[in-house]
C-alpha positions in Angstrom: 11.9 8.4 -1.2 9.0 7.9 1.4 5.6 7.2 0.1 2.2 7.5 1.9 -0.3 4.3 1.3 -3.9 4.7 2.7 -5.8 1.7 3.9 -9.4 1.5 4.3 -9.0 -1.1 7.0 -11.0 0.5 9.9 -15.0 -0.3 10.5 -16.8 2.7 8.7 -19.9 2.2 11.6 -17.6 3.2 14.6 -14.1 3.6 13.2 -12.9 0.6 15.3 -9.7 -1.3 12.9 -10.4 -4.7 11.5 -8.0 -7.0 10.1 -8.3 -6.0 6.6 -8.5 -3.4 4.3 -11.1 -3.3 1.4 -9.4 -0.2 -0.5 -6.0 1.2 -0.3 -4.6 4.6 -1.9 -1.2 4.0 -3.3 1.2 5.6 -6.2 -1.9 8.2 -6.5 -4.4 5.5 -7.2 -7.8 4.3 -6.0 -7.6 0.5 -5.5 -10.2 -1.6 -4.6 -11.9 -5.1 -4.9 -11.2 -7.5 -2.5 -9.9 -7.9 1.2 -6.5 -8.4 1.9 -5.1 -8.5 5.4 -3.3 -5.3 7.1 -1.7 -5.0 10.3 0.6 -2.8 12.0 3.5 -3.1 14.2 5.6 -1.2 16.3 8.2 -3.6 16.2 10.8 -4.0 14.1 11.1 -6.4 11.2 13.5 -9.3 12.3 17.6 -8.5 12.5 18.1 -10.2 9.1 15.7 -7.1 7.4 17.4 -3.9 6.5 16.1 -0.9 8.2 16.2 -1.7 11.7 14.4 0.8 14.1 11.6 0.8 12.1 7.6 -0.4 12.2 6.0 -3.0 10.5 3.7 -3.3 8.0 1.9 -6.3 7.1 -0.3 -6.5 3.7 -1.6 -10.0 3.1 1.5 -11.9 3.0 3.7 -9.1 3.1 5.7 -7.8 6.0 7.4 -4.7 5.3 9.3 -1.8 6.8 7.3 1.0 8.0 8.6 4.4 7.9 5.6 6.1 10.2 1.6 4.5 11.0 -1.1 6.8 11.6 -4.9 5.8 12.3 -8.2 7.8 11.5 -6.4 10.1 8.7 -8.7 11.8 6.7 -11.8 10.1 8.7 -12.0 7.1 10.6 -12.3 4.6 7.9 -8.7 5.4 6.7 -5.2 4.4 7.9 -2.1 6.1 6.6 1.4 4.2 6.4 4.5 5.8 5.2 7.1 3.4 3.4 10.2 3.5 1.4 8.8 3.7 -2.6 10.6 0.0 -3.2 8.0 -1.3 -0.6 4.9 0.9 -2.2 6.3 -1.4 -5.4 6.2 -4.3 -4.1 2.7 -3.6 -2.7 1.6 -2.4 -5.9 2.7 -5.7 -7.6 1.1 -8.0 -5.0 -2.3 -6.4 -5.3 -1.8 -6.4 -9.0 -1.8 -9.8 -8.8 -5.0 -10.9 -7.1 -7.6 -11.1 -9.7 -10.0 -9.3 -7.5 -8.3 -6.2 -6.9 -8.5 -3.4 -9.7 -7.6 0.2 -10.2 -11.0 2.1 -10.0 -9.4 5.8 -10.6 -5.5 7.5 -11.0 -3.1 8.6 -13.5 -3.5 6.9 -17.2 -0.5 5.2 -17.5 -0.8 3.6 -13.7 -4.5 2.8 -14.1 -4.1 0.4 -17.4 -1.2 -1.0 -16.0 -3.0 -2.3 -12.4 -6.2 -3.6 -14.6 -4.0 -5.4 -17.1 -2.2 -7.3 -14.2 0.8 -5.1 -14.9 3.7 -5.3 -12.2 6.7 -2.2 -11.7 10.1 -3.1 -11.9 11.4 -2.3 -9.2 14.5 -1.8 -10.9 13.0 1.4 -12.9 10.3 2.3 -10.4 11.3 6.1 -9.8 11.8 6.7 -13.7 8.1 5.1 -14.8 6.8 7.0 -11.6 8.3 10.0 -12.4 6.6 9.7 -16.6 3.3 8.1 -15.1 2.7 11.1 -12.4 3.9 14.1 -14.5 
């Protein structure tokens, strides 16, 4: 199941990308706080990664099969990736972890989980999505 994530990585005076994104939109929440490092690759991951053919995304130490990359969606602050939903996870849990990063708006159940340092198992990811989006 493809997911979109949006980064707010681009410079909002001229729309020019910087190495970092300062909010990202993922899982339909509003997540902000800190810096963490994004970049984008048309390569491919390495032959030992599953998914070959595919782009790269990097967030902070993350690199990560990318489904699709798109600059300047919505306006030019914003970036829009497109990854499997066992990526958007492991995303979500990374960011969950640094203690600057917090959930500033999005569903109930998703929003309390981010701001109490709360991970997804990936495991059981599409059946909480699925009862935290509904």
């Amino acid at each position: 199941m493809p997911v979109t994530i949006m980064l707010c990585c681009n410079d909002w005076r001229n729309g020019n990308p910087t190495p970092y994104a300062e909010s990202v939109e993922l899982l339909e929440c509003q997540l902000s706080g800190g810096r963490v490092r994004v970049d984008w690759d048309k390569k491919p991951l390495p032959e030992s990664k599953p998914y070959q053919g595919e782009q790269t995304l990097r967030v902070g130490k993350l690199r990560l099969p990318c489904l699709a990359y798109n600059t300047w969606v919505g306006n030019w602050c914003w970036d829009a990736a497109s990854i499997r939903l066992i990526y958007a996870v492991e995303i979500w849990n990374y960011l969950a972890e640094r203690p600057d990063w917090h959930c500033e708006a999005g569903p109930v159940k998703l929003f309390q989980l981010f701001n109490e340092c709360g991970k997804i198992d990936p495991r059981t990811a599409p059946e909480f999505l699925k009862a935290a989006l509904s």
